[in-house]
C-alpha positions as CSV (number, residue, x, y, z in Angstrom):
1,X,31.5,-9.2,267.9
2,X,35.0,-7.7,268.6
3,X,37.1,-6.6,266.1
4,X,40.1,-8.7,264.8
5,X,43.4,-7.1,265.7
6,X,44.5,-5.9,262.0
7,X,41.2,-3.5,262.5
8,X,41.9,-2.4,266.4
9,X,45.4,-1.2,265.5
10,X,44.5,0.2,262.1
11,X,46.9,3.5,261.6
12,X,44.5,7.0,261.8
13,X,48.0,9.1,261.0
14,X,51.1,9.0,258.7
15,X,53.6,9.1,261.5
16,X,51.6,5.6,263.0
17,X,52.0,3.6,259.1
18,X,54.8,1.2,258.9
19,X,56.8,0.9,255.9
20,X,56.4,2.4,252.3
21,X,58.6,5.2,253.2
22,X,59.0,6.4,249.2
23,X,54.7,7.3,249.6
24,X,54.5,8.2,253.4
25,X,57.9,9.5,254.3
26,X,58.9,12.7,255.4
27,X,60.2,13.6,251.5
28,X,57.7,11.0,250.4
29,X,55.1,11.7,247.3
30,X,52.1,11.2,249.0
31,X,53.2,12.8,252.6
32,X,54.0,16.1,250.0
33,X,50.4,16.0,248.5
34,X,48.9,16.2,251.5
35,X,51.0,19.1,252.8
36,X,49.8,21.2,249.5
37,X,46.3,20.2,250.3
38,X,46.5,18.5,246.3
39,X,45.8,15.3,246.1
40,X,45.2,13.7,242.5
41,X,43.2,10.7,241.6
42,X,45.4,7.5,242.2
43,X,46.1,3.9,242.0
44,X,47.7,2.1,245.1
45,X,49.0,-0.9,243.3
46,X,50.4,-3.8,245.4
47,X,50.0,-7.5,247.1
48,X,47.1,-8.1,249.8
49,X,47.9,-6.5,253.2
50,X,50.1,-3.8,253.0
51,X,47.5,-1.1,254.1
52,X,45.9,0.2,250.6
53,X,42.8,1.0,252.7
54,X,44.4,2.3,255.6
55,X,46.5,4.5,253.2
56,X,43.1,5.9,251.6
57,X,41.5,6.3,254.9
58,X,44.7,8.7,256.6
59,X,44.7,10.4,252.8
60,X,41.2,11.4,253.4
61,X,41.7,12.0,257.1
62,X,44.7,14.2,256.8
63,X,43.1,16.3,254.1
64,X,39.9,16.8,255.6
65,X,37.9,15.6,252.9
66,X,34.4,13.6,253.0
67,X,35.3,9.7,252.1
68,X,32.7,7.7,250.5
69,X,34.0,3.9,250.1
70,X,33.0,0.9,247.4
71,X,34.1,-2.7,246.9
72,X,34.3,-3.8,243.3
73,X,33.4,-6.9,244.4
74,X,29.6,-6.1,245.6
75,X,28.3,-3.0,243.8
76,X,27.1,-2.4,240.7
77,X,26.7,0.8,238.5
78,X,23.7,2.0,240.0
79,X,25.5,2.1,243.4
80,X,28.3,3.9,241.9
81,X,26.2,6.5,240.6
82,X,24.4,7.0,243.7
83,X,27.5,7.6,245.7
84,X,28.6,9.8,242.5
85,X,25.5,11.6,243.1
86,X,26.4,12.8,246.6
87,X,29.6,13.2,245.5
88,X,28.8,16.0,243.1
89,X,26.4,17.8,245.3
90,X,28.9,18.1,248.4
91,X,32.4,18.9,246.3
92,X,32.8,21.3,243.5
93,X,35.2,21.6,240.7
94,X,38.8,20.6,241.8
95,X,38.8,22.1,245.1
96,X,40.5,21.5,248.1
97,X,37.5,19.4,249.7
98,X,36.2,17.1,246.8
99,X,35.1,14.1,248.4
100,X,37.5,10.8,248.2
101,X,36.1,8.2,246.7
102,X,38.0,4.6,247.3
103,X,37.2,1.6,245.4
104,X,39.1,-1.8,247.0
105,X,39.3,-4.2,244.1
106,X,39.1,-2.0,241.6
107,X,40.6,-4.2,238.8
108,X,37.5,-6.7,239.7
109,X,35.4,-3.4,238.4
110,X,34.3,-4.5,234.3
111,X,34.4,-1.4,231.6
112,X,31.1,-0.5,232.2
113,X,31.7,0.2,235.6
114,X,34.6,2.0,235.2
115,X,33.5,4.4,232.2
116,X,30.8,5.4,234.8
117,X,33.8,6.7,237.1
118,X,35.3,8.9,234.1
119,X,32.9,12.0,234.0
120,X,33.2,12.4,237.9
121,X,37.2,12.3,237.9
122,X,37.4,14.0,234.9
123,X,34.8,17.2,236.2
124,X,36.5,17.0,239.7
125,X,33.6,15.7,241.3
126,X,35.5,13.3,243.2
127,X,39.2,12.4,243.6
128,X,39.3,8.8,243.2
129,X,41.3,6.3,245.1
130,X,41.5,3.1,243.5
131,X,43.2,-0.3,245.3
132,X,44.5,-2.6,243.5
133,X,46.7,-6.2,243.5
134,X,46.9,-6.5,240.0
135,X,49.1,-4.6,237.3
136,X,46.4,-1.8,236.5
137,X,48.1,-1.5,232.9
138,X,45.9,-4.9,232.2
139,X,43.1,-3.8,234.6
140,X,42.2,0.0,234.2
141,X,40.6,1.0,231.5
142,X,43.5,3.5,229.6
143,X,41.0,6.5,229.8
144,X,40.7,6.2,233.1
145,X,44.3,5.3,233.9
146,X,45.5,8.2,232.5
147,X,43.4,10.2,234.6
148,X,45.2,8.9,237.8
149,X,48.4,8.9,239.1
150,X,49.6,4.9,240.0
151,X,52.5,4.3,243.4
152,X,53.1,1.2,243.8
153,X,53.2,-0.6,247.4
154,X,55.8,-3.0,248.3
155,X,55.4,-6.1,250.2
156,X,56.7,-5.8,254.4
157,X,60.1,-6.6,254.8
158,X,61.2,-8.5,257.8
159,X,62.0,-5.4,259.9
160,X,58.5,-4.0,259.1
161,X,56.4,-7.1,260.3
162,X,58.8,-7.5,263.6
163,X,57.7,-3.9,264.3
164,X,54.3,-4.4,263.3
165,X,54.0,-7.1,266.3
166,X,55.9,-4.9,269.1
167,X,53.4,-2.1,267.9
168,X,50.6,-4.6,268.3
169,X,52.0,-5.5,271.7
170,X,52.1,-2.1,273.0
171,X,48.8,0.0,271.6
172,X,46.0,-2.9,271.6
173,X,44.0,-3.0,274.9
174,X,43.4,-6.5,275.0
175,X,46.9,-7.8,274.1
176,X,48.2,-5.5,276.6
177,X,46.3,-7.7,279.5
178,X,47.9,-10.8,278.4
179,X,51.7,-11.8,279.7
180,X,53.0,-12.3,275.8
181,X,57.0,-12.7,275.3
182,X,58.0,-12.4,271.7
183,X,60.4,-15.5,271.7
184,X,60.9,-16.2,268.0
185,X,59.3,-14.7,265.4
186,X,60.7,-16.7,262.5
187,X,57.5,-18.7,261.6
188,X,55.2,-15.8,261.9
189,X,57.0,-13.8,259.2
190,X,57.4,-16.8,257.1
191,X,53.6,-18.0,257.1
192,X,52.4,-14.7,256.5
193,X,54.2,-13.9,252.7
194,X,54.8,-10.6,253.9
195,X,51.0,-9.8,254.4
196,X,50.6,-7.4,257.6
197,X,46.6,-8.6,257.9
198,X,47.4,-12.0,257.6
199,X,50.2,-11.8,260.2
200,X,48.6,-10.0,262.9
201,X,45.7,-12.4,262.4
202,X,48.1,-15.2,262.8
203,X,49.3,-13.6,265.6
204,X,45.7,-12.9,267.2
205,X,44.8,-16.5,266.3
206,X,48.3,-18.0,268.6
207,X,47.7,-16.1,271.6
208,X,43.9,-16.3,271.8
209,X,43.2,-19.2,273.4
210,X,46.2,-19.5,275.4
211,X,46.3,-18.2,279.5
212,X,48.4,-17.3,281.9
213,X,52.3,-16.3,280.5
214,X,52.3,-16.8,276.6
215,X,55.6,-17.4,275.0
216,X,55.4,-16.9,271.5
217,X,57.8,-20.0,269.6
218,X,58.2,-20.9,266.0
219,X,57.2,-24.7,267.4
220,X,54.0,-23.3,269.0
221,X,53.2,-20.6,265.7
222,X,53.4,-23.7,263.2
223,X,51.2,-26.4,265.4
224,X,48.6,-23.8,265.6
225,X,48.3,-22.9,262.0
226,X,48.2,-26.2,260.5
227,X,45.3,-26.7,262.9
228,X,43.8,-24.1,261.7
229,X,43.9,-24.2,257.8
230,X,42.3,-21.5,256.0
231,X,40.8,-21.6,252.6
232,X,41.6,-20.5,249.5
233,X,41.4,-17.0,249.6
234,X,40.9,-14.7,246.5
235,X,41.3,-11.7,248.7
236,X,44.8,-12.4,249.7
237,X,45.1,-15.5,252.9
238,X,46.5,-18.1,250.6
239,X,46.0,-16.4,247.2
240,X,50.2,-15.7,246.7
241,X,50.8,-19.7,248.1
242,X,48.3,-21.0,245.8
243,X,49.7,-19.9,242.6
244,X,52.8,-19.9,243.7
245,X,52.5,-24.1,243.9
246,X,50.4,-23.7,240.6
247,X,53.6,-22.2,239.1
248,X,56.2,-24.3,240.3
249,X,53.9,-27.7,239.1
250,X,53.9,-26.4,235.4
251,X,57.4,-25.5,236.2
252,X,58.5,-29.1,237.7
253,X,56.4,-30.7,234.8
254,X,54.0,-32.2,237.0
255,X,50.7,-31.7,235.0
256,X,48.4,-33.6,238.2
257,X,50.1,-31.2,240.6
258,X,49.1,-28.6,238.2
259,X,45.4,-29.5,237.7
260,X,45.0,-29.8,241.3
261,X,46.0,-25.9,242.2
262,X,44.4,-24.9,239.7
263,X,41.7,-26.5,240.7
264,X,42.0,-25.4,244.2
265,X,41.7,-22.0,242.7
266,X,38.9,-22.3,240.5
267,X,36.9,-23.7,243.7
268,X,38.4,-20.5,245.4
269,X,36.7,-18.1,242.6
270,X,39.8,-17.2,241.2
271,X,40.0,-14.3,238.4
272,X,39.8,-16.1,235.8
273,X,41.8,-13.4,234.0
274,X,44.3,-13.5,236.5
275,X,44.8,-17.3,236.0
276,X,45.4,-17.1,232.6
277,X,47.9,-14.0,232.8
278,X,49.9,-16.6,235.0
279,X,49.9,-18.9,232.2
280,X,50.9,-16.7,230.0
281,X,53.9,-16.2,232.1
282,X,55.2,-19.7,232.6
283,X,54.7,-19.8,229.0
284,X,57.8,-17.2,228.5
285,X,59.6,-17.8,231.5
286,X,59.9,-21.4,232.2
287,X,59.7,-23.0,228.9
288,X,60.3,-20.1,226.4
289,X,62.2,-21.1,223.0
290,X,62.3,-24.5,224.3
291,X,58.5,-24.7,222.7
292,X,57.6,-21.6,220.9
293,X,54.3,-23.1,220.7
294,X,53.5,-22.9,224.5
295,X,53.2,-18.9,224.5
296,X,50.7,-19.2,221.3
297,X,48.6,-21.6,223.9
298,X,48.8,-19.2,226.8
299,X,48.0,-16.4,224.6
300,X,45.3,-18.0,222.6
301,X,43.8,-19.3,226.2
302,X,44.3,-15.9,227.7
303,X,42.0,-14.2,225.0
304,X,39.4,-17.4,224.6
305,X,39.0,-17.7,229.2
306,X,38.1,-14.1,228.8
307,X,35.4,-14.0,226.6
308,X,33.2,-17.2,227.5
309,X,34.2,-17.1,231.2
310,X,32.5,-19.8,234.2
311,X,32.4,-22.9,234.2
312,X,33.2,-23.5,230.2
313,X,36.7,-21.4,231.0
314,X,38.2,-24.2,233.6
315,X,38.7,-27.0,230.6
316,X,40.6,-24.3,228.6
317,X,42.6,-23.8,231.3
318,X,43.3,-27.1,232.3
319,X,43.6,-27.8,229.0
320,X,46.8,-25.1,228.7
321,X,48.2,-25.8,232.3
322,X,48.8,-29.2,231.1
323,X,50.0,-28.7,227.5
324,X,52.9,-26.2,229.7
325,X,53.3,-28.6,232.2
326,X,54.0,-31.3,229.5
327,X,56.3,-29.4,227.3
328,X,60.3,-29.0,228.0
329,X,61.3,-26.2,230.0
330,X,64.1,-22.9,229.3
331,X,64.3,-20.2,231.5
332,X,67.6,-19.0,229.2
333,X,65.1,-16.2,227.5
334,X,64.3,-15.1,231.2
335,X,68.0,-15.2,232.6
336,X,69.4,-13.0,229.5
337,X,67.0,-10.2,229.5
338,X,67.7,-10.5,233.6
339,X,71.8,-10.5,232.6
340,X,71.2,-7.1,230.5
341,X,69.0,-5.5,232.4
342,X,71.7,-5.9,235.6
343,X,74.8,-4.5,233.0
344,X,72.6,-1.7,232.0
345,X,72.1,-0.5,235.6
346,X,76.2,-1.0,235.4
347,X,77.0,0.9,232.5
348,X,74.0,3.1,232.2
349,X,73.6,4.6,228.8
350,X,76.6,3.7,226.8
351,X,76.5,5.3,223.2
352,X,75.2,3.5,220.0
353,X,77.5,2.4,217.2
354,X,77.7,4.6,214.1
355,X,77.1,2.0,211.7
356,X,73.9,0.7,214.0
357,X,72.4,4.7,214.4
358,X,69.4,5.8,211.9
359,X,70.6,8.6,209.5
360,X,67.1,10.7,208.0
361,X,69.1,13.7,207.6
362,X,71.5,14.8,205.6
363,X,73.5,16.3,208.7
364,X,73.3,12.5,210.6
365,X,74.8,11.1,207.5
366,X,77.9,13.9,207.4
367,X,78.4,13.2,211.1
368,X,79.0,9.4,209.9
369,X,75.0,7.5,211.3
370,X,74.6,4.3,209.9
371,X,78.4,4.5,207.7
372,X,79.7,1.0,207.2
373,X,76.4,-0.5,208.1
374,X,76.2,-3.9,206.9
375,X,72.8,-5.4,205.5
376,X,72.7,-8.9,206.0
377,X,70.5,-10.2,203.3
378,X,72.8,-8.7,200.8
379,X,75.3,-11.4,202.3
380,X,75.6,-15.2,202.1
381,X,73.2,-17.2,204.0
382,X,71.8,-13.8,205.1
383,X,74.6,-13.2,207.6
384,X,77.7,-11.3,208.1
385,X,79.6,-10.7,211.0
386,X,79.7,-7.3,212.2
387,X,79.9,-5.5,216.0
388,X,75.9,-4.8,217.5
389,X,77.0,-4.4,220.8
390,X,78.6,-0.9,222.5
391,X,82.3,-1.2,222.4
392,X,82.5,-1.2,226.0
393,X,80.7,-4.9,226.3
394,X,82.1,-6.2,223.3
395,X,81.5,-9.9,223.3
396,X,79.3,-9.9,226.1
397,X,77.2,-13.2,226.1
398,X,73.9,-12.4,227.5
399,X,71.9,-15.7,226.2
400,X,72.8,-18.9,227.0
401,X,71.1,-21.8,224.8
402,X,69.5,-24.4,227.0
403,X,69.9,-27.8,227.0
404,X,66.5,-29.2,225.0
405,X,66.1,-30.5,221.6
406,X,65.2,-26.6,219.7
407,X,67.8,-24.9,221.3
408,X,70.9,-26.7,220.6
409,X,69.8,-25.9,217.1
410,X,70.3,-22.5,218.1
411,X,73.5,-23.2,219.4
412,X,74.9,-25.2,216.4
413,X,73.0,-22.1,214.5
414,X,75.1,-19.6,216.6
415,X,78.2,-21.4,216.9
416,X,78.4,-21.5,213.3
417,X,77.9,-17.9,212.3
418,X,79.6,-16.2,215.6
419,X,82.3,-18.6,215.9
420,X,84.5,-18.1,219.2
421,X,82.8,-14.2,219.6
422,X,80.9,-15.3,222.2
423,X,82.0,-18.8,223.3
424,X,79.1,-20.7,221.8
């Protein structure tokens, strides 16, 4: 059986990978470690696609080492131990040739699994390589995170995938016999979510079956895929799409709509961890102090889905994704934090006000920290007004109340203690 094309025009070298310039560049982190012949244990973090196993392989490649690969999603301890096993008998302690070890999935791995890796990165048995799609804060164990080094992998950009195709068209043998014009590439980039795999399988999948001179067309891209629907796939095909419609239900308030993508992905063999971290989400983003209560759910579901698990954990979810999809929605929480965070990168690190610093010495409290601080509770209605903000961004309104039933209490609430300070 032949190889699909994502395989046939794999990258062997740096100078061949597209994109990720901050890893692989000429300055890049990654392109320095292999210069130095040092190369630590990591964690590629990113979305499906972007060449976290092509990365591992030209890491291994370039530094000469022996590569020994797993998939968290089909071995067990013992097969981890045997691979450690040979491991330890070909590298030695920290030296230039210690085997690679890469692990795809590695967040799929459970904390048995991963305290078996420790000993091995921690003697310099192996330098592992670890790929992962999901924040490894929630997914590594922390005494084996702190052991590796974590770059993160951005998605293609629009430039990267148009190049991805041209390279496609000029270094695989077989598209090289066929007469393929490049005519619009619009619906490619857009049905693949800026996953290379799924693009070049797209790709493949258009131009297979067709003879003679191929012109490639949005029209002709989009009649083919819809013909050819894919499943649900965990792995990355539709996993973004899926959630992304699961999201925007609960968002819309549309609890059927909700059930049924989550469904969809509870068919697909979802995470079921990775479900309920979305949940948890929503719960802050898209209804936030519009109903407190809706984070307590996620959170509460988060923590319950993770101990029982299959098939008991779908009710609890459903149960949450419709509580969320049912309650009124805020995003005014999400759009402040977003406001500050944008004037911080502005104004960088402007300076604290004395009455607002912390004074534990006696010097701090001659150089004036904390002087005219005023303590609210010793004040009526356990307020008074007083400046919190640097005096550059005085009166800056960062929160904006939104328009449900709890939140114009926090207006009237504001309005009354603030006055006109920040137009409330």
């Amino acid at each position: 059986m032949n190889a699909p094309l994502a395989e046939r025009i794999r990258p062997k070298t740096l100078e061949d990978y597209i994109s990720q310039q901050h890893l692989v560049g000429k300055t890049g982190v990654l392109t320095q470690h292999i210069k130095k012949g040092i190369i630590p244990s990591l964690i590629l973090w990113g979305p499906p696609g972007i060449g976290k196993t092509t990365l591992a392989n030209i890491i291994a490649a370039a530094s000469k080492r022996p590569f020994y690969t797993l998939s968290a999603i089909n071995s067990g301890v013992k097969d981890i131990r045997e691979v450690l096993d040979k491991a330890r008998q070909r590298g030695g302690l920290f030296t230039a040739k210690n085997p690679i070890l890469f692990i795809d999935e590695i967040h799929r791995f459970s904390k048995s699994q991963q305290d078996s890796l420790l000993a091995a990165v921690e003697k310099g048995w192996v330098t592992l390589i670890g790929a992962t799609t999901e924040n490894p804060s929630f997914e590594v164990i922390p005494a084996l995170l702190s052991r590796c080094q974590v770059y993160i992998l951005n998605s293609f950009d629009k430039k990267d995938l148009i190049a991805l195709l041209h390279r496609a068209l000029e270094k695989d043998v077989e598209l090289k016999e066929k007469d393929i014009e490049l005519k619009e590439t619009e619906a490619l980039i857009q049905v693949c979510s800026g996953d290379a795999r799924k693009l070049l399988n797209i790709f493949e999948l258009v131009v297979a079956s067709e003879e003679g001179a191929i012109v490639v067309t949005n029209e002709m891209v989009l009649q083919k895929v819809q013909k050819n629907t894919v499943r649900y796939d965990k792995t990355g095909e539709q996993h973004y799409d899926i959630v992304s419609a699961f999201i925007k239900s609960i968002r819309g308030s549309d609890p059927n709509a909700a059930v049924y993508w989550l469904a969809r992905m509870i068919e697909g063999g979802e995470d079921v961890k990775f479900i309920a971290r979305r949940l948890l989400i929503a719960a802050a983003e898209d209804i936030g102090n519009a109903n407190p209560t809706a984070l307590i759910m996620a959170n509460t579901t988060f923590q319950a889905v993770a101990t029982i698990g299959y098939p008991e954990s779908r009710i609890l979810l459903s149960q949450c994704a419709v509580y969320l999809a049912n309650s009124p929605k805020s995003n005014s929480s999400y759009a402040a934090i977003n406001k500050a965070l944008e004037l911080v990168k502005k104004t960088g690190d402007l300076s604290v006000p004395l009455p607002l610093r912390n004074a534990p010495t006696k010097l701090m409290k001659e150089l004036d920290y904390g002087k005219d601080y005023k303590y609210a509770h010793h004040y009526e209605n356990n307020f008074v007004e007083q400046e919190f903000l640097p005096k550059e961004i005085e009166n800056t309104k960062f929160y904006e109340p939104g328009e449900n039933a709890r939140e114009k209490d926090f207006r009237q609430f504001l309005k009354i203690r603030w006055k006109d300070k920040y137009g409330y």
